[in-house]
C-alpha positions in Angstrom: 18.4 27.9 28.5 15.6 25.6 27.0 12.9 27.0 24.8 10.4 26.8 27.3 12.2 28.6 29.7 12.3 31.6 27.1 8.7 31.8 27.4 5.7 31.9 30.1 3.0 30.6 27.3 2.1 26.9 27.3 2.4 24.7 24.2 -0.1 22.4 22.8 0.0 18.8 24.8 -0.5 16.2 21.9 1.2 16.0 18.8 2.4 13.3 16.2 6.0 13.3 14.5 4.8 11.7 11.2 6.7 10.6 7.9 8.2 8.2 5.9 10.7 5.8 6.9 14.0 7.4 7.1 13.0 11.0 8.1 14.1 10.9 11.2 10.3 10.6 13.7 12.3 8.6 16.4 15.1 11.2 17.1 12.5 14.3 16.5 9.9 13.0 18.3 12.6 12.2 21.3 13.9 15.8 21.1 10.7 17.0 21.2 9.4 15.5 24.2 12.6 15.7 26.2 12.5 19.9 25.5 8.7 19.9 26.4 8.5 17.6 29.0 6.5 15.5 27.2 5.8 11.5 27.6 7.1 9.8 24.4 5.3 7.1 22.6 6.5 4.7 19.5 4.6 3.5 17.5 7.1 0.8 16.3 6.5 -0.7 19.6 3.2 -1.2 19.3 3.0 -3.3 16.3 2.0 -7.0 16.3 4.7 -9.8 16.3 2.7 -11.2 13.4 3.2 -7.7 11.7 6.8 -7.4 12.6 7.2 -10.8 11.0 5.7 -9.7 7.7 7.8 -6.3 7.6 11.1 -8.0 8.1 9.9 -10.4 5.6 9.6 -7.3 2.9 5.6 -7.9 3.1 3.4 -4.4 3.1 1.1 -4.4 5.9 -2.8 -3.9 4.6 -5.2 -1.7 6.4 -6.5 -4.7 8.1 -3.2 -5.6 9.2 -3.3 -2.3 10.8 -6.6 -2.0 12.9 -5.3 -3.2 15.9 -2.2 -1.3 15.9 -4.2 2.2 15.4 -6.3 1.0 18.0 -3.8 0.4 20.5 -2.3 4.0 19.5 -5.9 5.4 20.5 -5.5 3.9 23.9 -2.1 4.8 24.7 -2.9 8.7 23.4 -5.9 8.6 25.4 -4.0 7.3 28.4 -1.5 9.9 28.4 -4.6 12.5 28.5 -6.1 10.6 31.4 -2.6 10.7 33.0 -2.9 14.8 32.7 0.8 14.8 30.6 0.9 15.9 27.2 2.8 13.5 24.7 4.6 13.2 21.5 4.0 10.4 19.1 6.4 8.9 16.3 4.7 7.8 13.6 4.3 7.1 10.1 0.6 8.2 10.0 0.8 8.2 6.0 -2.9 8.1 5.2 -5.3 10.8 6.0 -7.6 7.9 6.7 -5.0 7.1 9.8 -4.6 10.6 10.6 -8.6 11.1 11.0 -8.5 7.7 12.8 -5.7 9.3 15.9 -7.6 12.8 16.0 -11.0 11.2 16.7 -9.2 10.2 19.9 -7.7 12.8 20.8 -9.2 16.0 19.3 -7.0 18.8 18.7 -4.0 16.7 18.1 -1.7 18.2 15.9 0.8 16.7 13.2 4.4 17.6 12.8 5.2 16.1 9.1 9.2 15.6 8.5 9.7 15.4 4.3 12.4 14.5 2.5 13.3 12.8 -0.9 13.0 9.7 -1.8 16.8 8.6 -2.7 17.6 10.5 1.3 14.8 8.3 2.8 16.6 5.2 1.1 19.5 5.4 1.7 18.9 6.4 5.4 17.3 3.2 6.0 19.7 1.1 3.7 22.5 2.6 6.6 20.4 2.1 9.9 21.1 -0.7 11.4 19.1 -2.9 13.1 15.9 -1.9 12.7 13.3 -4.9 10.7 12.0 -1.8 8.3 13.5 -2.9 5.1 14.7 -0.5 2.0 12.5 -2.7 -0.4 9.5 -1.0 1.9 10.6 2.4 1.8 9.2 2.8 -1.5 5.9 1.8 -0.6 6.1 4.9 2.2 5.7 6.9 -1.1 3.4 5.4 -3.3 0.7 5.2 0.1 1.7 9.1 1.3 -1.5 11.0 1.1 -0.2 14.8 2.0 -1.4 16.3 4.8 -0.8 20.0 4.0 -3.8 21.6 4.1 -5.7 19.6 6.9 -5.8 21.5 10.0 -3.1 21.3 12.9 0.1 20.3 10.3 3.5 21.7 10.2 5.6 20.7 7.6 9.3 20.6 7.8 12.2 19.7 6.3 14.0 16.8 7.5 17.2 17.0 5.6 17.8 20.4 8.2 19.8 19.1 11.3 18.0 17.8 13.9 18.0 20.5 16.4 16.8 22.8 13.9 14.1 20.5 13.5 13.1 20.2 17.0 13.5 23.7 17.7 11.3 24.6 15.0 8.5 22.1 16.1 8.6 23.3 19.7 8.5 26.8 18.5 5.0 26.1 16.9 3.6 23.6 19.4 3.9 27.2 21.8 2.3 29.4 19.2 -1.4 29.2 19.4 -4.2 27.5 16.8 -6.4 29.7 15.3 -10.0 29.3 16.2 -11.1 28.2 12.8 -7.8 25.8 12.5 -9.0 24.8 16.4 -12.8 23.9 14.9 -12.2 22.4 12.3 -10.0 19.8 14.2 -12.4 19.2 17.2 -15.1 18.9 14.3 -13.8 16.0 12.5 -14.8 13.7 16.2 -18.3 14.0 15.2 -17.4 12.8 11.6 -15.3 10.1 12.2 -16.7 6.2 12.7 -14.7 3.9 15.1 -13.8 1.7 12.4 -12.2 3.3 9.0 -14.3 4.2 5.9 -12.0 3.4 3.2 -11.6 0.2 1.4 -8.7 -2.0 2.3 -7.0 -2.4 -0.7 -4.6 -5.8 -1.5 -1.0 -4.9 -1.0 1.0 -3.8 -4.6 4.3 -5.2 -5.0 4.7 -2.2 -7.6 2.6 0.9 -8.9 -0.1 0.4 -11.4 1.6 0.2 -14.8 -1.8 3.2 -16.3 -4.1 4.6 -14.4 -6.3 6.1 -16.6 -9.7 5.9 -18.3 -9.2 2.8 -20.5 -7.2 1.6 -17.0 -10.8 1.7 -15.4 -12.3 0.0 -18.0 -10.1 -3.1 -18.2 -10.1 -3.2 -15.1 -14.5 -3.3 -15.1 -13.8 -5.4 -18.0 -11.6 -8.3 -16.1 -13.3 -7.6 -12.7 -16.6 -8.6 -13.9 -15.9 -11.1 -16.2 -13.9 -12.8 -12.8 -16.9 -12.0 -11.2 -19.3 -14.3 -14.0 -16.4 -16.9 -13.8 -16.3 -18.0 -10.0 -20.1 -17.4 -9.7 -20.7 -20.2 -12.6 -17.7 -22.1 -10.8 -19.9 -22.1 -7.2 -23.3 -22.2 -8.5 -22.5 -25.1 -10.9 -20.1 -27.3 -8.8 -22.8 -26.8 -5.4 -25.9 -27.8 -7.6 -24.2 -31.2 -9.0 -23.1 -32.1 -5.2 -26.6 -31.5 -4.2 -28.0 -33.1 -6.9 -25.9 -36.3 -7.0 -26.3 -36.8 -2.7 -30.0 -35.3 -2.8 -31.4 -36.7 -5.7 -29.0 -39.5 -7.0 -28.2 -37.6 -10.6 -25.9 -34.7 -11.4 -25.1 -33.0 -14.1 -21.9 -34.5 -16.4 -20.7 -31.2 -17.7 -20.9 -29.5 -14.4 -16.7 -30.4 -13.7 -15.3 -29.8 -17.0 -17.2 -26.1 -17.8 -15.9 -25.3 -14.3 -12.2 -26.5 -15.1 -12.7 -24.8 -18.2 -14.1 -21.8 -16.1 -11.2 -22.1 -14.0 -8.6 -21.9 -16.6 -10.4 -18.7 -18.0 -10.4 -17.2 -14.6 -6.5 -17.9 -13.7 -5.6 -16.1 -16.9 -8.1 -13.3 -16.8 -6.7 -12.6 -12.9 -3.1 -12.5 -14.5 -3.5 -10.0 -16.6 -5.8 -7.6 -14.7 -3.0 -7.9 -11.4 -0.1 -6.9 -13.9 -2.0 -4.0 -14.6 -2.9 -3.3 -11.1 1.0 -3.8 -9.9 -0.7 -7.0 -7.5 2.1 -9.7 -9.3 5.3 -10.6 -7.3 7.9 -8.3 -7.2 11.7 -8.7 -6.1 13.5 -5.5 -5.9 15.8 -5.7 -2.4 19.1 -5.9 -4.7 18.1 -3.7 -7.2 17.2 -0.8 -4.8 21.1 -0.7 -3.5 21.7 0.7 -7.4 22.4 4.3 -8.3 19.3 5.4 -10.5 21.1 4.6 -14.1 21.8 1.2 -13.2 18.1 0.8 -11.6 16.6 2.2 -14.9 19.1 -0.3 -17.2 17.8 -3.3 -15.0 14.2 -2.8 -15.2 14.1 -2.0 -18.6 16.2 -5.5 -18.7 13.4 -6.8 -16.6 10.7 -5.8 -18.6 11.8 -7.0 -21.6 11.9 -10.3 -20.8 9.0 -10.5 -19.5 7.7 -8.7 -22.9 9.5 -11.6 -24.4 8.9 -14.0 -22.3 5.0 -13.3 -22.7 5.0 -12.9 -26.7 6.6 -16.6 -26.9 3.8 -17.9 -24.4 1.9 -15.9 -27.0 2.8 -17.4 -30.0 2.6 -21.0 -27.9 -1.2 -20.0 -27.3 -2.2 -18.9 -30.9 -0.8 -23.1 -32.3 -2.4 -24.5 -29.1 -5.9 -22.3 -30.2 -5.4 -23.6 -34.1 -5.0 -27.1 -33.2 -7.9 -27.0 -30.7 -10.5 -26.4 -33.4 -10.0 -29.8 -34.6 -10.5 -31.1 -31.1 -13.5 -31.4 -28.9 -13.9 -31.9 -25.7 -15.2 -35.4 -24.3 -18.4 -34.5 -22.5 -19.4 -31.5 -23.3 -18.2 -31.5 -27.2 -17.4 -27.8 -26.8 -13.8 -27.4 -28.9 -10.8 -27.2 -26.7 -9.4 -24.2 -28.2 -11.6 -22.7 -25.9 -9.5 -23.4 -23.2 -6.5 -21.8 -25.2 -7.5 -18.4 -26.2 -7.5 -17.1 -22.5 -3.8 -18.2 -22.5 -3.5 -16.1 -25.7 -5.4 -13.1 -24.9 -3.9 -13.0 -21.4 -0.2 -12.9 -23.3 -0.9 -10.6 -25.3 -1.9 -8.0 -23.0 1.5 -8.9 -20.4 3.4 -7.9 -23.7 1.9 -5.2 -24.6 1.8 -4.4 -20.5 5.5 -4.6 -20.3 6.2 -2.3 -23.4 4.4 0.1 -21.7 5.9 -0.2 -18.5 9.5 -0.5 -20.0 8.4 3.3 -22.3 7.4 4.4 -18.5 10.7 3.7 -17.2 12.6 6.2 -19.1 10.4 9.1 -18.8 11.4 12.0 -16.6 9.8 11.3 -13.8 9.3 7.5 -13.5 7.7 6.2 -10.3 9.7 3.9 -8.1 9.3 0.0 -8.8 7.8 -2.3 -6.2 5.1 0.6 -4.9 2.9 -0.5 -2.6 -0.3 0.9 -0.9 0.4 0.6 2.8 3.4 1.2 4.5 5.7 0.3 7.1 6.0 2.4 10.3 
């Protein structure tokens, strides 16, 4: 005897079986809809080819990247309402952002989120076979996971329980009522949503930020806006000598080499502020298949070499700056040590960025390498 024969109420018609990779929304949402009658949708099979591409690739999907695909989800939800069926989605649904984004369509839609550990979601999806969600993504499943205990409509349960407990307990609260405030609250968030999201899109991390912190926010105004000075002068400088050399037969001599010079500052600068910010590439597919020990012993290997690597480049930097005071350059006559000390500077900081990173590494609770702020459904 099924649940729903146990009982003349009627459950809820829309929900979403959300989580990271590995918790199990494909089998939940499945059982789910097959002991409420339910029409089943995947969200998996509603992502771009493009998308697909980059995710087997190892790539993090940005928010842009995932426009279309929420979209689409909208439609298919909204379909299913049209159809008069109720339905049960599987999906990732990791940001509250996309959360709002699916209740705006269909309001009252509830969220069934399966949690489970990190080191179980791994090694789930190192064993499932077939599928192009790769274990070098899982981590970015929980660096982007915005909780969504608290917001209205959300069970939480855990997904390490077998999976008819699971269903059975999911079922057992899609029959149990929504309290009226619970109820307004959800239909109230249609009248605050936009159709297109809020937020910022963010570029995709190939690893967490190394601090995030106060002096984090001002290095980070600090490189921002000098990057911001540096490719303005680049435009406005290299524009005006084109227009003045076809428009008016002169130009300015100094235009091309302040903007190489520019340039140079501006490559360096960007180095250093995406090291902080975790936007540098990151290869971690082999080292993920390691127990925790070994991962710890190999990026603390990792990172000092690079600490290494970038005190030599350093050291390289600080001769290069010495000799360039004796030099000048051949328009402009500023001295070409000028063109050095961003190479030093820069250096510096990726040492003394990987010493901190490799002291993160070894405290109690060190975040996963190669986090990422979007995620793969």
């Amino acid at each position: 005897m099924t649940l729903r024969e146990n009982t003349s109420a009627t459950p809820a018609q829309a929900v979403v079986i959300m989580g990271v990779s590995g918790s199990g929304k494909t089998e939940t949402s499945l059982g789910v809809a097959r002991t409420l009658g339910f029409r089943h949708i995947e969200a998996d099979h509603f992502h771009s080819p493009e998308n697909v591409a980059r995710m087997k690739a190892g790539t993090p999907l940005t928010d842009a990247d995932r426009v279309e695909w929420l979209n689409l989800l909208r439609l298919e939800m909204q379909k299913a309402v049209n159809d008069g069926v109720g339905f049960v989605l599987s999906c990732s649904a990791l940001k509250r952002s996309y959360r709002d984004r699916l209740r705006d369509a269909v309001p009252g839609l509830r969220f069934a989120h399966l949690s489970l550990s990190y080191e179980t979601a791994l090694q789930r999806v190192g064993s499932r076979p077939g599928h192009y969600m790769p274990t070098s993504l899982v981590q970015s499943q929980f660096a982007t996971l915005e909780s969504p205990e608290g917001e209205p409509g959300v069970l939480c349960v855990d997904a390490t329980d077998p999976s008819p407990v699971v269903v059975e307990k999911i079922c057992a609260w899609m029959y149990a009522p929504i309290p009226d405030s619970e109820m307004a609250a959800l239909i109230g968030l249609s009248s605050k949503m936009p159709d297109a999201p809020t937020t910022r899109n963010e570029p995709p991390l190939t690893q967490g930020p190394i601090y995030s912190n106060r002096t984090a926010r001002r290095f980070d105004q600090l490189t921002d806006g000098m990057m911001a000075i540096l490719m303005s002068f680049m435009v406005v400088a290299v524009f005006a000598n084109v227009v003045m050399r076809y428009a008016f037969g002169t130009g300015w001599a100094g235009a091309e080499e302040l903007s190489r010079l520019a340039f140079v500052w501006l490559v360096f600068v960007g180095v250093a502020s995406s090291m902080r910010r975790g936007e540098l590439m990151s290869f971690s597919m082999i080292r993920d298949k390691f127990p925790r020990l070994a991962r710890r012993l190999i990026d603390s290997v990792s990172w000092l070499l690079v600490a290494g690597a970038s005190a030599l480049s350093a050291w390289g930097g600080w001769n290069q700056v010495q000799f360039g005071w004796q030099n000048e350059s051949p328009v402009m006559g500023y001295p070409l040590a000028l063109a050095m000390v961003p190479v030093l500077v820069s250096m510096v900081a990726l040492a003394v960025l990987a010493l901190v990173q490799l002291v993160g590494v070894w405290r109690a609770n060190p975040i996963p390498a190669a986090l990422a702020n979007v995620t793969a459904d």
